[in-house]
C-alpha positions in Angstrom: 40.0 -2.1 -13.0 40.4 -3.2 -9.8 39.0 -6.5 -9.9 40.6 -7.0 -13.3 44.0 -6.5 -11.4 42.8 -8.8 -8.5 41.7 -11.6 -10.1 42.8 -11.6 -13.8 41.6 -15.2 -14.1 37.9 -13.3 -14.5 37.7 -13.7 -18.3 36.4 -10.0 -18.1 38.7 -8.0 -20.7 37.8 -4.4 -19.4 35.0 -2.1 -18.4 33.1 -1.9 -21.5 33.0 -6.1 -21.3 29.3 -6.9 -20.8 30.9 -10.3 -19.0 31.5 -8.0 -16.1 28.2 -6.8 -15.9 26.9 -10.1 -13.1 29.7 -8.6 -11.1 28.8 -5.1 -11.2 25.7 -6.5 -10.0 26.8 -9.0 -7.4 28.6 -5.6 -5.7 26.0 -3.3 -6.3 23.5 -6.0 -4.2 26.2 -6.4 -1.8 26.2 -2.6 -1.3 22.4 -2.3 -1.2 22.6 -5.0 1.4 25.1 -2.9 3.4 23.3 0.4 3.0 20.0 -1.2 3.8 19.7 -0.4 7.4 21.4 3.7 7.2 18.8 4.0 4.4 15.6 2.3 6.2 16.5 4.3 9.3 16.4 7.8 7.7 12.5 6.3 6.5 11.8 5.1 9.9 12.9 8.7 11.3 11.1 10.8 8.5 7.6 8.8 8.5 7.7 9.3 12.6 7.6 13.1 11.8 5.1 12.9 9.3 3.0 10.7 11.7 3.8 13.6 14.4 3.0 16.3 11.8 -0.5 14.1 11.2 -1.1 14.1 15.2 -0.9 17.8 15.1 -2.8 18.7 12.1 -5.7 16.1 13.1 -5.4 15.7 16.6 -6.7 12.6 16.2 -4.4 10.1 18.1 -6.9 7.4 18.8 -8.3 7.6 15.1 -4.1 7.0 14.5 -3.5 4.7 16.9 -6.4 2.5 15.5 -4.9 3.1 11.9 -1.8 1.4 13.0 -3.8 -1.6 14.3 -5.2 -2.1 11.3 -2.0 -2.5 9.8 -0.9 -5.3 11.7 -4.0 -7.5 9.6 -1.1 -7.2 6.7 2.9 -6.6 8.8 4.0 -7.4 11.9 3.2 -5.0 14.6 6.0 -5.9 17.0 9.1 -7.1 15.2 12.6 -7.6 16.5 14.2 -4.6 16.7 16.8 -6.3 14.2 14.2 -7.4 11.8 13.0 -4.2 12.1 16.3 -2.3 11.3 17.2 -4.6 8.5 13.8 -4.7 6.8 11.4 -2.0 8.0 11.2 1.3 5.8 8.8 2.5 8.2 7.9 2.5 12.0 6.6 -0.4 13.2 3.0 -0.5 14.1 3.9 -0.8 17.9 5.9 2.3 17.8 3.9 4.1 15.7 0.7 3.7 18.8 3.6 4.5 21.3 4.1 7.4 19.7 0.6 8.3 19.3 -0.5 7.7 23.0 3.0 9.6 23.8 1.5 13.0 22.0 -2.1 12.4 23.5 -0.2 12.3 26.9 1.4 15.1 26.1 -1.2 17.6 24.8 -4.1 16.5 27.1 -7.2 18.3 26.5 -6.7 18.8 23.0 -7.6 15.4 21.3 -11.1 15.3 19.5 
């Protein structure tokens, strides 16, 4: 209704209009755009503690470490840290060995 009001010049007669429906979608892309990084953030921040929750469980942080070198064969280990807000659903490889040498350091003794 609002856009109707706005710019009445749409050729869109109402909600039910299926003319309107390119619009809906043109906002609903420019809100997935906008959302993007809040939503690949919370990704990042729960695949760090399932990686953590891995360490523990396995105590394996070399196996890990050399997991997430493998990965780089197929995604960029060390993006930008704006490419990697923007795009990344998931720790980059380079923080994810950080993090895994971080636990090792911190529970010595008790790696395999």
């Amino acid at each position: 209704a609002w856009v109707l009001r706005r710019w009445p010049g749409t050729g869109i007669t109402g909600i039910s209009d299926p003319a309107g429906l390119p619009l809906l979608l043109l906002l609903l892309s420019l809100f997935a755009f906008v959302a993007a990084p809040v939503v690949n953030s919370f990704g990042r921040s729960r695949e760090l503690q399932a990686d953590d929750f891995g360490l523990d469980a396995s105590r394996e942080p070399d196996a890990a470490a050399t997991t997430f070198l493998k990965l780089g064969e197929y995604r960029d280990l060390d993006p930008s840290p704006l490419v990697e807000t923007l795009f990344f659903d998931h720790p980059s490889g380079e923080h994810r060995i950080r993090n895994a040498m971080q636990w090792k350091q911190a529970h010595p003794g008790t790696a395999h």
